[in-house]
N, C-alpha and C positions, 0 to 999 in steps of 0.2 A: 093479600097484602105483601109489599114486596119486604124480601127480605135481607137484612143491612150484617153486612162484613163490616169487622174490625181493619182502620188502615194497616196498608203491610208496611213496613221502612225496608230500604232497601240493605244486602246485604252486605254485611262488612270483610273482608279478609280476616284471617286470624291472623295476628301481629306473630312478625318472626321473629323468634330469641336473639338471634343475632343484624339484627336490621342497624345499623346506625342515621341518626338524625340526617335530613338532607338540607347542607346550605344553600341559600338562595344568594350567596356572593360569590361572582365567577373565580372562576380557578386561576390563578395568574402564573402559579408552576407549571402549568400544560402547554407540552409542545403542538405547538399550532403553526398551520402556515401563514409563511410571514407575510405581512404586511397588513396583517386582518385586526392586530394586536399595535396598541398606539406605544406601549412600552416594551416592544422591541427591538434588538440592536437593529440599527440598519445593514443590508446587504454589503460586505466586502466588494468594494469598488475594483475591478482590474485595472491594475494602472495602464495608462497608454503608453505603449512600444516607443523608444527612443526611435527619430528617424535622423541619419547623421546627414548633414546639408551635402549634396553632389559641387563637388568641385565645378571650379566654372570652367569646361572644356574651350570655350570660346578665348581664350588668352591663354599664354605661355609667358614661364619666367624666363626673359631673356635681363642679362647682368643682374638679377638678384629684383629686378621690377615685374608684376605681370603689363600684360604687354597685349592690348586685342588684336586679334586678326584682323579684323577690317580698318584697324590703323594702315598708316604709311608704314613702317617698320614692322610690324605683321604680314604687309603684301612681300616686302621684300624680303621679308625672312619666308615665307612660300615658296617663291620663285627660286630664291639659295635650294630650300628643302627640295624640290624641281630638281634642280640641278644636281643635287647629294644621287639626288635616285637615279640621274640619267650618268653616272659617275664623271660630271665634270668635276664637280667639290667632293673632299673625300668629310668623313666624319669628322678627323681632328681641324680641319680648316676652316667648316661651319663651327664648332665648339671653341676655335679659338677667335672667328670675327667675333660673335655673340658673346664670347665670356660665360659658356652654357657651363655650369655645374656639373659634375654624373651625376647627384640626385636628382638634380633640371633633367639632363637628360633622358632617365628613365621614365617621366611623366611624361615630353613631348614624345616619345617611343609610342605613351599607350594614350596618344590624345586624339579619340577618333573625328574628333572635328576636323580635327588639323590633317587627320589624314586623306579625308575627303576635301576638302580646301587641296591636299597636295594634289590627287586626283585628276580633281576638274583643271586644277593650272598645267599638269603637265601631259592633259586631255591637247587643251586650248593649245601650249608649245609645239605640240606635235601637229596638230592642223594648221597652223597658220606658220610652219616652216623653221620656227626658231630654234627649236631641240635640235634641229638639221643643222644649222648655221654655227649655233656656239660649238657644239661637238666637232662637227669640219674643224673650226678656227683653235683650236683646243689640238686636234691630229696636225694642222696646216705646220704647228710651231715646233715639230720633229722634223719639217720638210730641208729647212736650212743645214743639220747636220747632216742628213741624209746623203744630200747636194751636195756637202762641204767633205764627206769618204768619198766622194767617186771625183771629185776634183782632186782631191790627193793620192788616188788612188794608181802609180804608175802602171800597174796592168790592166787598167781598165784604158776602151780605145779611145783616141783622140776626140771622136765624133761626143761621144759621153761627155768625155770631159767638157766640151767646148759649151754641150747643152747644160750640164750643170752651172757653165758657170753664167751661162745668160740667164737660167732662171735665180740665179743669187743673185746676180747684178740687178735683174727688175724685182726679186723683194727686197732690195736693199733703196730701191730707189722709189718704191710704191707711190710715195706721195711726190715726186715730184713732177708727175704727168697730171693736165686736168682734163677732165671728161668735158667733152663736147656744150654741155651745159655750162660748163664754169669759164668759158671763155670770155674775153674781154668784148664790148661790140659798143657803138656809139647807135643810139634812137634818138631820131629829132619827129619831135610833135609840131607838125604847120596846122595853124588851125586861121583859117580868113573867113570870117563872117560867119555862114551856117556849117560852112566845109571844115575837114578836117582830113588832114595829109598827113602819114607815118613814114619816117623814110629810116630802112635799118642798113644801117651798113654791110652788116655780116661780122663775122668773127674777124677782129683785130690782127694783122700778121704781126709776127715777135717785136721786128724793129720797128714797129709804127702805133705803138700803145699809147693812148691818150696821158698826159700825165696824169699824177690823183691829185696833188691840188694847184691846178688849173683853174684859176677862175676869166671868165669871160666879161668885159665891162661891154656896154653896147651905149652910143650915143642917140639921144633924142630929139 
């Protein structure tokens, strides 16, 4: 016959003298990582960095207005600035066409648009001959005084003299010679039926210039 044990229960701990109750309500003073916890401050936001707006390079204050470069008065204030560089115009003569400021002046100083604008135009002057031309005509307006000490000049020899003074007498008279093109000349257009006949005269002699107003009647 089999034989029958008493149930076991299982075993207990001995209860510790000092154990305290355990609550079943979470802890809300515990530091926990954030965002796990509905009742916590939210993260300190970094504020965003001031960014200060960049001046608009593309304009200069010329009389107290900004003024764009790709205006008409921006091109021509380039070609001045051109000129500053190639010492035709000195600083105070740009400053006083413009009415430029010194505080004006030390922004277009540091305005690098404008300085490559000056660049490329006094690139462009140089290749297509102009830099050469205004600078000539700019030295050309010492040539009269020059001419005008060796014309007064008694120790200097006759032959000088004589050429000084031919070359003052033709810049004195520059414009009253015209170039071959600007002469006067009469064209008659015949035209009969499909033909067409051009007949030129040629260049006018002095005493035989057409009047200017000459009008022609012709009877029918």
């Amino acid at each position: 016959m089999a034989r029958r044990y008493p149930p076991t229960t299982a075993r207990q701990p001995p209860p510790c003298p000092n154990a305290q109750p355990i609550s079943m309500m979470p802890i809300m003073n515990s530091r926990c990582i954030s965002g796990f916890l509905i009742d916590d401050a939210p993260p300190p936001t970094t504020p965003a960095r001031a960014v200060n707006p960049k001046p608009d390079n593309a304009s200069v204050i010329l009389r107290g207005v900004a003024v764009p470069l790709t205006s008409d008065v921006g091109i021509a204030f380039t070609v001045d600035c051109c000129r500053n560089r190639e010492k035709i115009f000195s600083d105070a003569r740009l400053q006083e066409k413009y009415s430029i400021d010194p505080s004006d002046w030390n922004d277009i100083l540091n305005n690098k648009v404008l300085r490559l604008a000056i660049s490329a135009e006094s690139d462009r002057r140089m290749l297509n001959g102009t830099a050469a031309t205004e600078s000539a005509a700019k030295i050309f307006t010492e040539s009269p005084e020059a001419m005008g000490s060796i014309l007064r000049d008694n120790k200097a020899s006759a032959r000088s003299r004589v050429a000084a003074s031919q070359e003052l007498r033709a810049t004195a008279r520059a414009g009253d010679e015209k170039s071959s093109a600007d002469t006067e000349r009469v064209i008659v257009n015949i035209k009969i039926g499909e033909d067409r006949y051009i007949v030129d005269s040629g260049p006018l002699p002095p005493n035989r210039l057409a009047p200017e107003n000459h009008n022609v009647e012709t009877e029918e």
